[in-house]
Backbone atoms as SQL, in Angstrom:
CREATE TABLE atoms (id INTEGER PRIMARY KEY, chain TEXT, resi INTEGER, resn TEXT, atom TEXT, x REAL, y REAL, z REAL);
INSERT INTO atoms VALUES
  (1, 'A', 1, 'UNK', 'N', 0.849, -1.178, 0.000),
  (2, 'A', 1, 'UNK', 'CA', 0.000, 0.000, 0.000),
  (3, 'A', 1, 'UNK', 'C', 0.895, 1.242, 0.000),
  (4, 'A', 2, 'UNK', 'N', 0.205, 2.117, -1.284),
  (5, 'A', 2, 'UNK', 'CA', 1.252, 3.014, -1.127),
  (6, 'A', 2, 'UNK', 'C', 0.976, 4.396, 0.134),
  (7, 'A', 3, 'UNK', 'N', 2.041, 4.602, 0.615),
  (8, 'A', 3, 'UNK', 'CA', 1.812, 6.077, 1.756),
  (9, 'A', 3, 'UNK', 'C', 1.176, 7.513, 1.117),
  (10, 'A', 4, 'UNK', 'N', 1.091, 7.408, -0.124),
  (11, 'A', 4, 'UNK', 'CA', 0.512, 9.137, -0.746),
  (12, 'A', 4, 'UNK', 'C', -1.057, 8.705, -0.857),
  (13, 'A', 5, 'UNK', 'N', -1.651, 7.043, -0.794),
  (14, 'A', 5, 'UNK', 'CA', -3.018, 7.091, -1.206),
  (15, 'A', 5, 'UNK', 'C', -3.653, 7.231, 0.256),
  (16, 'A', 6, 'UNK', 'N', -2.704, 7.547, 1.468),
  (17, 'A', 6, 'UNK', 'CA', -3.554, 7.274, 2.745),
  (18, 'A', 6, 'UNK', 'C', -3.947, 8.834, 2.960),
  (19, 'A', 7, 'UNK', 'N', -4.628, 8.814, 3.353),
  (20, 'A', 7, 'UNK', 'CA', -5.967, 9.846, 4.047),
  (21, 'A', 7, 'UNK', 'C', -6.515, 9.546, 5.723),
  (22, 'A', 8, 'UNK', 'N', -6.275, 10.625, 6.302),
  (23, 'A', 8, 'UNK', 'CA', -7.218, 10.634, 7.554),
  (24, 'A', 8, 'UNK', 'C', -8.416, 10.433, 7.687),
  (25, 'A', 9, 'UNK', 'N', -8.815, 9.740, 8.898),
  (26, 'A', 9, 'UNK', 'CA', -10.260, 9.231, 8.822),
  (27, 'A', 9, 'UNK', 'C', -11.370, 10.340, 8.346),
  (28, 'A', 10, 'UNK', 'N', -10.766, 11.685, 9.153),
  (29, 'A', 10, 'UNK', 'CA', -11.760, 12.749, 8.536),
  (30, 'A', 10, 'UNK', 'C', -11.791, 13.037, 7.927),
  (31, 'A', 11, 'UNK', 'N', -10.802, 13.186, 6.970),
  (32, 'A', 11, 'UNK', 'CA', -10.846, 13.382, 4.932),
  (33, 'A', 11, 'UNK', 'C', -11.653, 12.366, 4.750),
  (34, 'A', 12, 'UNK', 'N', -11.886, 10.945, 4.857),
  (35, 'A', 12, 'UNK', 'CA', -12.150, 9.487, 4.567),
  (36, 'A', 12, 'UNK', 'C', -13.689, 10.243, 5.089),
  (37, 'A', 13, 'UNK', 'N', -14.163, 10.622, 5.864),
  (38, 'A', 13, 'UNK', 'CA', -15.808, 10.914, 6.013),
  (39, 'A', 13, 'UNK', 'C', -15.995, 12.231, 5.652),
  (40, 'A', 14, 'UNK', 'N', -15.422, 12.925, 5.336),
  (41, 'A', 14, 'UNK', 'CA', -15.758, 14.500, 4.792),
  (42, 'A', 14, 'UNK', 'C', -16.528, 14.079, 3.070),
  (43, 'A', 15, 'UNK', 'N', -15.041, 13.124, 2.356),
  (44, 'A', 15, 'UNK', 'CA', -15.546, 12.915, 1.073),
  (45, 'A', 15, 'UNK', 'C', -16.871, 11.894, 1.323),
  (46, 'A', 16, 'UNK', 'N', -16.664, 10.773, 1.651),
  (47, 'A', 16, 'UNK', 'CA', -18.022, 10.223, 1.498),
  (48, 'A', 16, 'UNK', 'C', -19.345, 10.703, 2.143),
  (49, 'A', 17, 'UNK', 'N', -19.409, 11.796, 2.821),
  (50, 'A', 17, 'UNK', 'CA', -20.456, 12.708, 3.244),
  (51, 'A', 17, 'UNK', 'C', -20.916, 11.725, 4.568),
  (52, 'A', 18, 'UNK', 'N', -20.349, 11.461, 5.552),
  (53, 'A', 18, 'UNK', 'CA', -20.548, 10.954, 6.618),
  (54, 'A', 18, 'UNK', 'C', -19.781, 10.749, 7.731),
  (55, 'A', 19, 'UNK', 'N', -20.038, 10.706, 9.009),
  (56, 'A', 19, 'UNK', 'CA', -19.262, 11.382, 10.264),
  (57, 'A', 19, 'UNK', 'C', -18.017, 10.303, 10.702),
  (58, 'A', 20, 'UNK', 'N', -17.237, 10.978, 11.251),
  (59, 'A', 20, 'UNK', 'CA', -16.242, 10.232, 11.270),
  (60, 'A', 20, 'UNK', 'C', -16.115, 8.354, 12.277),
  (61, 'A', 21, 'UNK', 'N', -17.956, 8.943, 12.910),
  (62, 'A', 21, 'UNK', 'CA', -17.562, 7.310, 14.010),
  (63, 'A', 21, 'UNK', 'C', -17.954, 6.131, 12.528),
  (64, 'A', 22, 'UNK', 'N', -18.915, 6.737, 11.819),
  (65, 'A', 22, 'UNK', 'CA', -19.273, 5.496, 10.509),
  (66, 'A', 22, 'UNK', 'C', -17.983, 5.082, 9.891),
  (67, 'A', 23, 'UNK', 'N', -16.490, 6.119, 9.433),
  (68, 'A', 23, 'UNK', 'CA', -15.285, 5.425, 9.193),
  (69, 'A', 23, 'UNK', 'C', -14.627, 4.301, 9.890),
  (70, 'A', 24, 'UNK', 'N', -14.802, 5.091, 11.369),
  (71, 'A', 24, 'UNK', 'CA', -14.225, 3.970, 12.642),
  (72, 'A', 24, 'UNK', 'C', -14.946, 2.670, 12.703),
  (73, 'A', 25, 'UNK', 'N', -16.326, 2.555, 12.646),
  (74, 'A', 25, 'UNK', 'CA', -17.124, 1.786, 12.531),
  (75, 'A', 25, 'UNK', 'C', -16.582, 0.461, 11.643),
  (76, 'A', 26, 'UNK', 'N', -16.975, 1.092, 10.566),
  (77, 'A', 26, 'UNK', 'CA', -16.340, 0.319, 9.338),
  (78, 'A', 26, 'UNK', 'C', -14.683, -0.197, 9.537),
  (79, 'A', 27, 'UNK', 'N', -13.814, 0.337, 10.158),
  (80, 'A', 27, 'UNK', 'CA', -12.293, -0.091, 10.505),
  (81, 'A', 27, 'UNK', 'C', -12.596, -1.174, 11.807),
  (82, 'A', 28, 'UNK', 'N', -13.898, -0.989, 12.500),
  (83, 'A', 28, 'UNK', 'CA', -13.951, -2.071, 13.544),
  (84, 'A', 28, 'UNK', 'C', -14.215, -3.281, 12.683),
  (85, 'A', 29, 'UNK', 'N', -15.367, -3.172, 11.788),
  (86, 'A', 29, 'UNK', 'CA', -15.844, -4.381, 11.623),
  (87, 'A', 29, 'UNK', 'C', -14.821, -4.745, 10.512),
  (88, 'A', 30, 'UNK', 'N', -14.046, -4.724, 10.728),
  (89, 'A', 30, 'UNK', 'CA', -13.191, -5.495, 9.208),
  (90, 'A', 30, 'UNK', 'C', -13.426, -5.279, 8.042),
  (91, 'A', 31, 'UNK', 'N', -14.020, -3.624, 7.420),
  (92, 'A', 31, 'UNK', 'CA', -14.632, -3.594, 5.916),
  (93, 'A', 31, 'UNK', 'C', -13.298, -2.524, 5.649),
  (94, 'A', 32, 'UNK', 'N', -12.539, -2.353, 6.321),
  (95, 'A', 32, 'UNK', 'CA', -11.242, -1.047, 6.170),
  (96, 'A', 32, 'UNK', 'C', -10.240, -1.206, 6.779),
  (97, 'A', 33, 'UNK', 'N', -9.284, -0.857, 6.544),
  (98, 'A', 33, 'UNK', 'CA', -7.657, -1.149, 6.940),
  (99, 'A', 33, 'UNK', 'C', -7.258, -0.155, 7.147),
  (100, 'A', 34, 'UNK', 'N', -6.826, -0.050, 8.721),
  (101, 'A', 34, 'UNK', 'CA', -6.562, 1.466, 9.294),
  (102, 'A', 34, 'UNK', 'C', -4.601, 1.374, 9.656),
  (103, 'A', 35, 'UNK', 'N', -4.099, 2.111, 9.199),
  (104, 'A', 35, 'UNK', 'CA', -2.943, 2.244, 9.599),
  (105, 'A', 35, 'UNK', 'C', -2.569, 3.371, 10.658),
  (106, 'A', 36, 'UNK', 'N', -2.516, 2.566, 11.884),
  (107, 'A', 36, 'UNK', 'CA', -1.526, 4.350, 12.662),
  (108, 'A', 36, 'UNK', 'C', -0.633, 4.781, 12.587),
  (109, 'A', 37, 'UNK', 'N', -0.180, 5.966, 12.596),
  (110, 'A', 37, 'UNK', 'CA', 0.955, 6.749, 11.954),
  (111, 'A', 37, 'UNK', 'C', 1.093, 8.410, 13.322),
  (112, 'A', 38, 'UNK', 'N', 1.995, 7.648, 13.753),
  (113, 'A', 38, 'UNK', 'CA', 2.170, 9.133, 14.891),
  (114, 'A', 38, 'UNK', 'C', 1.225, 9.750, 15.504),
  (115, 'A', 39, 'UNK', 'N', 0.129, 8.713, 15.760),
  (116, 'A', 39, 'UNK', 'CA', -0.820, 8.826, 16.996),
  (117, 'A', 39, 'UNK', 'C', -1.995, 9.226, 15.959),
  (118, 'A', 40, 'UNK', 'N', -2.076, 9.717, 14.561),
  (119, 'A', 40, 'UNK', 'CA', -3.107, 9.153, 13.651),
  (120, 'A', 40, 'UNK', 'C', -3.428, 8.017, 13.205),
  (121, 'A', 41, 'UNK', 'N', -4.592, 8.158, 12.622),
  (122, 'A', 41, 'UNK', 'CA', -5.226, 6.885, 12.067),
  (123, 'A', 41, 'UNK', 'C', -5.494, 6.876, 9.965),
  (124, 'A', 42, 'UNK', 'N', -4.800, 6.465, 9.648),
  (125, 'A', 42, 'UNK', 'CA', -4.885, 6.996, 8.294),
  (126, 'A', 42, 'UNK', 'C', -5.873, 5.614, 7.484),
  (127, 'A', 43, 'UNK', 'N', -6.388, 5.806, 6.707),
  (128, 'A', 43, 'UNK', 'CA', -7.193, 4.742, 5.635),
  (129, 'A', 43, 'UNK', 'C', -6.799, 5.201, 4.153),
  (130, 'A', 44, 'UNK', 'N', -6.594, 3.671, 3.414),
  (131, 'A', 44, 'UNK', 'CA', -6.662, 3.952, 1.944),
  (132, 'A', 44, 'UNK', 'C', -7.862, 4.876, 1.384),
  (133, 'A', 45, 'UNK', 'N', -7.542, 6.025, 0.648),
  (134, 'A', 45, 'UNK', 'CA', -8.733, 6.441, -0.037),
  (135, 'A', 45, 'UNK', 'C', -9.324, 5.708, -0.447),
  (136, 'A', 46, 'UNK', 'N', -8.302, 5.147, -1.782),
  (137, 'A', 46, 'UNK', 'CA', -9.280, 3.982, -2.908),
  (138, 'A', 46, 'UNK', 'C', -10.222, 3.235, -2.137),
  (139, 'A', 47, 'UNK', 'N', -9.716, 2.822, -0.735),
  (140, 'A', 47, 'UNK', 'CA', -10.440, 1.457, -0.778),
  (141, 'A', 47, 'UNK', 'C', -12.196, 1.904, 0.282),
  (142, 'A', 48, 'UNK', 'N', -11.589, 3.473, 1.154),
  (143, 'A', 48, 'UNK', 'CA', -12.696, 4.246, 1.234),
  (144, 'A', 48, 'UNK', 'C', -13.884, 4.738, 0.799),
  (145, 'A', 49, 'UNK', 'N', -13.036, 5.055, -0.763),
  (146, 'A', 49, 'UNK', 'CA', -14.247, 5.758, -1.313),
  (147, 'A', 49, 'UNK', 'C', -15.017, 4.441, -2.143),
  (148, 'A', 50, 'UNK', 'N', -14.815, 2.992, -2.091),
  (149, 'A', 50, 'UNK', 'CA', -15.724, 1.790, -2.978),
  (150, 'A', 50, 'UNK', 'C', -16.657, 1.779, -1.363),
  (151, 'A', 51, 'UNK', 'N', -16.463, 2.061, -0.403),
  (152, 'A', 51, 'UNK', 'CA', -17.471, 1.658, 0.443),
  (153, 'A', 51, 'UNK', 'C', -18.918, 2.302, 0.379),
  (154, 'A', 52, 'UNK', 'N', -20.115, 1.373, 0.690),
  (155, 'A', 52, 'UNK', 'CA', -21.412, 1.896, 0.260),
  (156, 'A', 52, 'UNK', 'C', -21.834, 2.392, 1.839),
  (157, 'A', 53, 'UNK', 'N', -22.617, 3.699, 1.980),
  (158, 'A', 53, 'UNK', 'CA', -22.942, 3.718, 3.164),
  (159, 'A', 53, 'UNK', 'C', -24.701, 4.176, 3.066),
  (160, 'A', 54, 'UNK', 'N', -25.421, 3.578, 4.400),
  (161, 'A', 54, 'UNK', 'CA', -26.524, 3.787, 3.791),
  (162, 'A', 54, 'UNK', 'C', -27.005, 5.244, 3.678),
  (163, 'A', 55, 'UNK', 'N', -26.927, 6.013, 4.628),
  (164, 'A', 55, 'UNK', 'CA', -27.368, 7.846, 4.534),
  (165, 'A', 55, 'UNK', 'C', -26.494, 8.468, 4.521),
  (166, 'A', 56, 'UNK', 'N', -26.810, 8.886, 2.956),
  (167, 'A', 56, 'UNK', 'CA', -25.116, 9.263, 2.020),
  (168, 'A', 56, 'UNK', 'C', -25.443, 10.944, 2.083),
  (169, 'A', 57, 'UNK', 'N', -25.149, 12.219, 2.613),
  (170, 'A', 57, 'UNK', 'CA', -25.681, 13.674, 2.319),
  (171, 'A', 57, 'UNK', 'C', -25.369, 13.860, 0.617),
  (172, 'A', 58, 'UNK', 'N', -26.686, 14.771, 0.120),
  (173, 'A', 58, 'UNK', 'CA', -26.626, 14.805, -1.058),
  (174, 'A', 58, 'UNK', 'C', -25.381, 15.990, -1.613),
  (175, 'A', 59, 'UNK', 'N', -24.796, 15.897, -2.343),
  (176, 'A', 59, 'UNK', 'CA', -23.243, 16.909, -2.412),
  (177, 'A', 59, 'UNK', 'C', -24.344, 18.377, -2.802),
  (178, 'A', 60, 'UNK', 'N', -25.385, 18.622, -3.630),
  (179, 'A', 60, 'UNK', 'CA', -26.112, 19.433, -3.945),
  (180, 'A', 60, 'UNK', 'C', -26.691, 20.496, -3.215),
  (181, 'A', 61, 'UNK', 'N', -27.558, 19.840, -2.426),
  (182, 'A', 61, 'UNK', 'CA', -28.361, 20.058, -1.117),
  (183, 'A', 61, 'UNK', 'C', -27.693, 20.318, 0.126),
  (184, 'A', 62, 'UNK', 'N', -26.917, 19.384, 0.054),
  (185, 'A', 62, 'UNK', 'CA', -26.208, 19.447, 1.717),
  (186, 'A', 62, 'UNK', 'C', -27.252, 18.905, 2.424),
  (187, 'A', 63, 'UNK', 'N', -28.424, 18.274, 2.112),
  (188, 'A', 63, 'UNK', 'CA', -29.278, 17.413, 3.215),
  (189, 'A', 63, 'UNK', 'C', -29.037, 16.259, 2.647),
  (190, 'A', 64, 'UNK', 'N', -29.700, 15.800, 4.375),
  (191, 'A', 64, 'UNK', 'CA', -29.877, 14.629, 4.161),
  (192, 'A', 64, 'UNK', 'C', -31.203, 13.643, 2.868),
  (193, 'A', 65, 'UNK', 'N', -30.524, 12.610, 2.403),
  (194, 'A', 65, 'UNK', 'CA', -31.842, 12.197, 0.984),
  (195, 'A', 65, 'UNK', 'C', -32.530, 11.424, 1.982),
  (196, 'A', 66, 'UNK', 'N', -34.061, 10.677, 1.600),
  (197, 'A', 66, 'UNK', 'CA', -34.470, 10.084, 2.348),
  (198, 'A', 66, 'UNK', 'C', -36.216, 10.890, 2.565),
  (199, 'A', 67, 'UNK', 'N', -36.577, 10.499, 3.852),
  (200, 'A', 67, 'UNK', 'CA', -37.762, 11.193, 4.407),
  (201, 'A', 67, 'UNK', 'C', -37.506, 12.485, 4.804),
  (202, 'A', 68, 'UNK', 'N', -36.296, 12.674, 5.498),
  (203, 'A', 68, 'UNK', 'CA', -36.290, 14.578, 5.109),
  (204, 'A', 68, 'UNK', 'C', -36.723, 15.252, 4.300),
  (205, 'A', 69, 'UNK', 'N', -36.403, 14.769, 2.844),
  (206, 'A', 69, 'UNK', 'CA', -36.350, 15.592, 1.974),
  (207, 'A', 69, 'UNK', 'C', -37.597, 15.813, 1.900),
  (208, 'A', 70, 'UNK', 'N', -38.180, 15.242, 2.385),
  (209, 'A', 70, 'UNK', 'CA', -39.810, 15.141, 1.555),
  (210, 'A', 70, 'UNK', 'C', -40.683, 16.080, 2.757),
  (211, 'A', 71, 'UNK', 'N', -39.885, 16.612, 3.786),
  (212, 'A', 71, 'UNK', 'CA', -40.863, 17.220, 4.954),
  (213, 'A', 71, 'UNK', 'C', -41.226, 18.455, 3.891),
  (214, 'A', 72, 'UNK', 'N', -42.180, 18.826, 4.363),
  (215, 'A', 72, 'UNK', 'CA', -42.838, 20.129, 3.830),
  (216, 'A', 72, 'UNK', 'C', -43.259, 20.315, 2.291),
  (217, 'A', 73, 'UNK', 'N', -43.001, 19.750, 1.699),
  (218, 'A', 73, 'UNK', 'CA', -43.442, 19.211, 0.074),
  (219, 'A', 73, 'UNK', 'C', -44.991, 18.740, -0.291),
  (220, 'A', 74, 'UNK', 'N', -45.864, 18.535, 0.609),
  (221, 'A', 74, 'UNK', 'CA', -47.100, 18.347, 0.548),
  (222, 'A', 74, 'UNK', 'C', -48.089, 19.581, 1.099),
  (223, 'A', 75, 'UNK', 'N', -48.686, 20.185, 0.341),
  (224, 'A', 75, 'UNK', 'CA', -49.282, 21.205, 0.926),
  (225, 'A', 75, 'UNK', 'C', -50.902, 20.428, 0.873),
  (226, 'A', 76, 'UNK', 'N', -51.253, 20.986, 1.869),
  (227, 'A', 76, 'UNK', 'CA', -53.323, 20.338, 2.127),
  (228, 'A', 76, 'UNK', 'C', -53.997, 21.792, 1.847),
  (229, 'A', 77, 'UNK', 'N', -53.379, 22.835, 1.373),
  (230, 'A', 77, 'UNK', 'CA', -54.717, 23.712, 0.984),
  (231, 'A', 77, 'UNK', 'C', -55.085, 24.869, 2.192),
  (232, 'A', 78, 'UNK', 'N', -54.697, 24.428, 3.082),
  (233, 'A', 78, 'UNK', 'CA', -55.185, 25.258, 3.909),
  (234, 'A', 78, 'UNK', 'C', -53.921, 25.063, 5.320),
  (235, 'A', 79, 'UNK', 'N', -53.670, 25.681, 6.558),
  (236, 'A', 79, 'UNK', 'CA', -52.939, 26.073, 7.314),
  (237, 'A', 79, 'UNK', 'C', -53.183, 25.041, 8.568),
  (238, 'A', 80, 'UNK', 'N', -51.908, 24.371, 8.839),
  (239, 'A', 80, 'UNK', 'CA', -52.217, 22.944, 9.505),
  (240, 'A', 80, 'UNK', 'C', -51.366, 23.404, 11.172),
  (241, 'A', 81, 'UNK', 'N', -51.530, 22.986, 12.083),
  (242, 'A', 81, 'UNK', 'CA', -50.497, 23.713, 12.869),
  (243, 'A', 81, 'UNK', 'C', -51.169, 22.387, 14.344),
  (244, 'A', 82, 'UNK', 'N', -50.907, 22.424, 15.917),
  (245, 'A', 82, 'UNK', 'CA', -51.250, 21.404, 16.818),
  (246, 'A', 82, 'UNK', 'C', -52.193, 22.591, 18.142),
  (247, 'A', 83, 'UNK', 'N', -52.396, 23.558, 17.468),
  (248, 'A', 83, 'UNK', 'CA', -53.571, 24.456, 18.150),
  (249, 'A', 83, 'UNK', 'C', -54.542, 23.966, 19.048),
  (250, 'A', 84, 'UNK', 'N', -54.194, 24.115, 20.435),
  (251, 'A', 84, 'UNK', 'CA', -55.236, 23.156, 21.388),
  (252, 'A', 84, 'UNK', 'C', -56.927, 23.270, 21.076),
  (253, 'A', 85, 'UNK', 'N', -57.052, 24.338, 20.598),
  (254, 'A', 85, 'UNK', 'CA', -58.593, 24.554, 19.918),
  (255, 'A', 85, 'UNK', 'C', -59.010, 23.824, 19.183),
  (256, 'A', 86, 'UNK', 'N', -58.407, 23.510, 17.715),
  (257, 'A', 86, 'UNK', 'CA', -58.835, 23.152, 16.582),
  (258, 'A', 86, 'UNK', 'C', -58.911, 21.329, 17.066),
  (259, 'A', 87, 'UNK', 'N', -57.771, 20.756, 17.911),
  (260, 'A', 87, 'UNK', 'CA', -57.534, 19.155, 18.620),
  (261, 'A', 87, 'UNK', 'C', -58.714, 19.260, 19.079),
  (262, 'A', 88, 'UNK', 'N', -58.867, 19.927, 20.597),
  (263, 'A', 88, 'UNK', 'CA', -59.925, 19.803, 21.301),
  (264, 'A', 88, 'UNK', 'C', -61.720, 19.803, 19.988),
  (265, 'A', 89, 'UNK', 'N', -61.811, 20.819, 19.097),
  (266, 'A', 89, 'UNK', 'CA', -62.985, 20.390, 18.609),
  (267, 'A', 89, 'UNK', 'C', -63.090, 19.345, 17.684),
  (268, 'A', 90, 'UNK', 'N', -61.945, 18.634, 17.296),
  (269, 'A', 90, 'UNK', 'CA', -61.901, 17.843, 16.195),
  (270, 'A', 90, 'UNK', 'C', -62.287, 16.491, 17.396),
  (271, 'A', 91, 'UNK', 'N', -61.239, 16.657, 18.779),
  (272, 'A', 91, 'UNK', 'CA', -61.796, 15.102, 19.817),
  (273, 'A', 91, 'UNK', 'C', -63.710, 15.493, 19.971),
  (274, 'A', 92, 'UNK', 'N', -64.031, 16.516, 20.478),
  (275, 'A', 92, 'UNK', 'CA', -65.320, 16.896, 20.700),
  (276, 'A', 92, 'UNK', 'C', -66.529, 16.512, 19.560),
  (277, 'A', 93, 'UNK', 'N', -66.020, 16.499, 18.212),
  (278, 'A', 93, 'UNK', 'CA', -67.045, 15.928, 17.173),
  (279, 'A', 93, 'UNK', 'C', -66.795, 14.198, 16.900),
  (280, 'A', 94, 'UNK', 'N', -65.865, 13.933, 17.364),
  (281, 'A', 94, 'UNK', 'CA', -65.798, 12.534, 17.456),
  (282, 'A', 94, 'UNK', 'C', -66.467, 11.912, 18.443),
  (283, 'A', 95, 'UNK', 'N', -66.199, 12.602, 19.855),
  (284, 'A', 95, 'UNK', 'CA', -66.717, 11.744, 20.807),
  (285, 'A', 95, 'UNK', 'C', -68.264, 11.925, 20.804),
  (286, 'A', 96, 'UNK', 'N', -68.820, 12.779, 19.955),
  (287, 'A', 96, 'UNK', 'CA', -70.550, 13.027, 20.146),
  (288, 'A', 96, 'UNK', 'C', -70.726, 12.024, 18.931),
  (289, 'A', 97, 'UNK', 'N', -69.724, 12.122, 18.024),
  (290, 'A', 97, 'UNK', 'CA', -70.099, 11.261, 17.291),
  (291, 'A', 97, 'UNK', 'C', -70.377, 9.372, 17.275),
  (292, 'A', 98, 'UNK', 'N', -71.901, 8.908, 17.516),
  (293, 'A', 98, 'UNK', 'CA', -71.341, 7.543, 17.817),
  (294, 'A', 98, 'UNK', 'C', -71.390, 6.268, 16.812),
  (295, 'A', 99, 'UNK', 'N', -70.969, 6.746, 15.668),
  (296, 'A', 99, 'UNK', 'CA', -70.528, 6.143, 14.709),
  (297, 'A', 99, 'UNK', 'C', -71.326, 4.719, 13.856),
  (298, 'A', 100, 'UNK', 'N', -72.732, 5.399, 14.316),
  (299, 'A', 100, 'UNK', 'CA', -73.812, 4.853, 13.760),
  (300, 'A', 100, 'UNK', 'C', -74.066, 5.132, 12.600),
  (301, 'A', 101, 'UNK', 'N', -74.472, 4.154, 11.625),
  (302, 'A', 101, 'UNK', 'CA', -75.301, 4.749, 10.455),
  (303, 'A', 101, 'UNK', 'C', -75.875, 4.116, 10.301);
C-alpha cells in the first residue's frame, strides 16, 4: 500500500459525506484497513471511497436524501399547525359522534 493514497479518517468521512464514528465503525468491523501513523489513524482512499454507506448527504443540497427531503413538500390547501382549539374540537365531534349509520 502506497503512503501518498492514505488519508485521515476525517478526509475518509468529509468525502463520502458521513461522520467520522461510521469510518471507525467500518475499521472495527473489518470492511477497512486502518494504519496508525504518529498517533493518527490513516485509511486507503481507494479502498474508502468503494465503500457503500446507507445515509449518504446529497453533495447538492447538503441534506440529508431520504424522508427529510420530503418534509414540507405536501401542501393540504389550507394552514395545519397542533392548536389546542382546533384538537380539542376535532376530539369533541368525534366523541358526540357515535358512529352509527
Amino acid at each position: 500500500m502506497k503512503t501518498d493514497n492514505l488519508i485521515k479518517v476525517t478526509s475518509a468521512a468529509k468525502r463520502a459525506g458521513v461522520k467520522r464514528q461510521a469510518i471507525y465503525y467500518r475499521i472495527e468491523k473489518g470492511d477497512l484497513a486502518a494504519i496508525p501513523i504518529d498517533g493518527n489513524i490513516y485509511v486507503d482512499k481507494n479502498e474508502a471511497a468503494k465503500l457503500k454507506f446507507r445515509r449518504k448527504r446529497s453533495k447538492e443540497s447538503g441534506k440529508a436524501n431520504g424522508v427529510r427531503a420530503l418534509f414540507g413538500s405536501v401542501s393540504l390547501g389550507f394552514p395545519t399547525g397542533a392548536d389546542n382549539e382546533s384538537i380539542d374540537r376535532d376530539l369533541a365531534l368525534e366523541y358526540a359522534d357515535d358512529h352509527e349509520e
